[in-house]
Backbone as CSV, one residue per row, in Angstrom:
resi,resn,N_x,N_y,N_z,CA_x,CA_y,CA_z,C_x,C_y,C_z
1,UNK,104.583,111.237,75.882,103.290,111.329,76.524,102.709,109.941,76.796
2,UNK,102.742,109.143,76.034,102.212,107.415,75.820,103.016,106.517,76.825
3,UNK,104.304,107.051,76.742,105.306,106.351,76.884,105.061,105.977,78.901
4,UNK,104.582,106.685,79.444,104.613,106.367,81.141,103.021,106.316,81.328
5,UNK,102.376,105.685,80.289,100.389,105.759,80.656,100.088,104.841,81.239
6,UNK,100.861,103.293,81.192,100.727,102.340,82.308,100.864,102.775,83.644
7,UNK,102.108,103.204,83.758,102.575,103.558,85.000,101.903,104.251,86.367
8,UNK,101.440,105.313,84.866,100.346,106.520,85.610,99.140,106.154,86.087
9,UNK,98.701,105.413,85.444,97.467,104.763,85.516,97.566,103.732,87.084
10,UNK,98.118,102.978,87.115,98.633,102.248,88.139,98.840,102.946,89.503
11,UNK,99.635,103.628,89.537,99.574,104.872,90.146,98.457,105.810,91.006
12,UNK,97.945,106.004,89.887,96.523,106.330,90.297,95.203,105.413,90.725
13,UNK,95.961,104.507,90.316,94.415,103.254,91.345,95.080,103.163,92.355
14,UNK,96.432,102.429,92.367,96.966,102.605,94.229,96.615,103.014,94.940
15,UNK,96.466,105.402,94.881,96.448,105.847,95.344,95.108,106.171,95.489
16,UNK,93.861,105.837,94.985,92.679,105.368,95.217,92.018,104.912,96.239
17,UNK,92.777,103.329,96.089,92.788,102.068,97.049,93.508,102.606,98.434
18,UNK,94.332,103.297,98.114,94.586,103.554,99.574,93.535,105.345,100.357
19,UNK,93.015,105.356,99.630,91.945,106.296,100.231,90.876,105.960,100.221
20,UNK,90.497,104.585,99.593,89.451,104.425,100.066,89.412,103.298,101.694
21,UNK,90.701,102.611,101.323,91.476,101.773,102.690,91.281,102.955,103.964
22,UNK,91.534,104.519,103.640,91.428,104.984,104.477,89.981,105.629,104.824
23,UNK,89.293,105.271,103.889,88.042,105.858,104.426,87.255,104.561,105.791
24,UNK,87.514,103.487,105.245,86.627,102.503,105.958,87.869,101.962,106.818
25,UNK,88.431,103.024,107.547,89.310,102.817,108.855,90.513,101.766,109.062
26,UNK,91.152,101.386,107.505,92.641,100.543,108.034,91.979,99.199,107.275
27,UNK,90.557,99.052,106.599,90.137,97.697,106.624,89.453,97.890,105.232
28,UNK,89.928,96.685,104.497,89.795,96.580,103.001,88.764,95.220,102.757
29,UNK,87.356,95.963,102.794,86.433,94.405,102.086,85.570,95.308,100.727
30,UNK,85.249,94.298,100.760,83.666,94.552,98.931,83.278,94.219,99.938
31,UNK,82.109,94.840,99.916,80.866,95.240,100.528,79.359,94.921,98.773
32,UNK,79.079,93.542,99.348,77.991,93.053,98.677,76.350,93.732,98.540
33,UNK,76.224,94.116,97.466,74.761,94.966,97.576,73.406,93.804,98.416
34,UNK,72.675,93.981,99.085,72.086,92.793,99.962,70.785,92.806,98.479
35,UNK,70.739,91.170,98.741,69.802,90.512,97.451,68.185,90.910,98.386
36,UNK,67.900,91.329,97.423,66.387,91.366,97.691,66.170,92.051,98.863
37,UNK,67.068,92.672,99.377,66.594,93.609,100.629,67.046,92.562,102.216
38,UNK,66.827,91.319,101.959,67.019,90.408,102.776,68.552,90.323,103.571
39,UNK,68.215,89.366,104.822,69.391,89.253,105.670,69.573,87.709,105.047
40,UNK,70.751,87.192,105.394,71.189,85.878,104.791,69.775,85.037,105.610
41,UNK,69.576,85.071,106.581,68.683,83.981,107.449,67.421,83.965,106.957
42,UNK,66.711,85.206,106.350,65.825,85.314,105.617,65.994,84.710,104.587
43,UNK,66.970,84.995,103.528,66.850,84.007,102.283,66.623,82.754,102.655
44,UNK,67.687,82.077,103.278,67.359,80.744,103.933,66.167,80.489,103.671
45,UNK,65.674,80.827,105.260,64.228,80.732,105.063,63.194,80.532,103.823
46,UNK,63.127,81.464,103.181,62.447,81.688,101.832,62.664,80.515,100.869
47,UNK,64.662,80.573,101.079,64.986,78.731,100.304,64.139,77.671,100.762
48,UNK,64.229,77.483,102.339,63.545,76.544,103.198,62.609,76.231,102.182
49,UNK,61.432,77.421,102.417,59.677,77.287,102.059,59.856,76.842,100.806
50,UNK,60.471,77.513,99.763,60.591,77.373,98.318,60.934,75.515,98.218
51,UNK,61.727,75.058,98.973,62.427,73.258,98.685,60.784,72.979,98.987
52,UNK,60.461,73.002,100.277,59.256,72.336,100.923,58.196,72.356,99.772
53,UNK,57.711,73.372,99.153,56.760,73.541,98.206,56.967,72.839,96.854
54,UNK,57.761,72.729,96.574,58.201,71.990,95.390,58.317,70.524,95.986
55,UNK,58.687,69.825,97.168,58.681,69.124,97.422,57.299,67.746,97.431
56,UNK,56.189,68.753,98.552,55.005,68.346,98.807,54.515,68.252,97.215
57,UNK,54.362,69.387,96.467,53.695,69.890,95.315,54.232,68.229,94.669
58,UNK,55.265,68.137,94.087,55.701,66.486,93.591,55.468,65.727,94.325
59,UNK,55.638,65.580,95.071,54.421,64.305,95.917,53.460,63.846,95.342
60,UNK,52.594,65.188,95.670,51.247,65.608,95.439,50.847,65.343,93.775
61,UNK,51.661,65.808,93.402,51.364,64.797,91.661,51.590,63.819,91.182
62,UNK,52.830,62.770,92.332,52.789,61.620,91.727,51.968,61.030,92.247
63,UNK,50.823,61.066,93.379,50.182,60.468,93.681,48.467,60.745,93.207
64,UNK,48.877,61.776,92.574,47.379,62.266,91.379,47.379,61.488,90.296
65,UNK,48.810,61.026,89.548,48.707,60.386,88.416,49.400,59.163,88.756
66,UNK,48.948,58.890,90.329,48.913,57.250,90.621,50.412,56.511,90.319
67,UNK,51.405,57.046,90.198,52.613,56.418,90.430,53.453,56.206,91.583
68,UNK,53.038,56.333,92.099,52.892,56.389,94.052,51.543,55.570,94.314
69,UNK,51.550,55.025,95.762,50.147,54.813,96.891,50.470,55.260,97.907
70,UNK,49.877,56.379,98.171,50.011,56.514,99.926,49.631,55.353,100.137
71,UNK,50.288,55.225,101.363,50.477,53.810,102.414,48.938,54.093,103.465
72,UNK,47.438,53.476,103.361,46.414,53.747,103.938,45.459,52.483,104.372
């Protein structure tokens, strides 16, 4: 009974993989759950704003605690 449980097993994912190969028409990808609901160009974006804000924001404090001069 033990003796062919690799085999079987193996076997049975193959024949899995190839039904699920046949469900999505001849073509085998992972299909990624989408983050946050978003399209890639949106995250971007969101990255974009997120760098910019952190950016200005440090600026903006080194020149509160005067280790910087704006140039005026």
């Amino acid at each position: 009974m033990l003796d062919d449980l690799r085999n079987s097993v193996n076997s049975a994912y193959e024949e899995e993989l190839i039904e699920e190969e046949h469900i999505r028409g001849g073509r085998y990808t992972i299909e990624r759950p989408p983050f946050l609901g978003m399209s890639p160009f949106q995250r971007f974006i969101v990255a974009l704003v997120f760098f910019l804000m952190v950016a200005i924001l440090g600026i903006l404090l080194l020149v509160v605690f005067q280790k910087i001069m704006p140039p005026i």
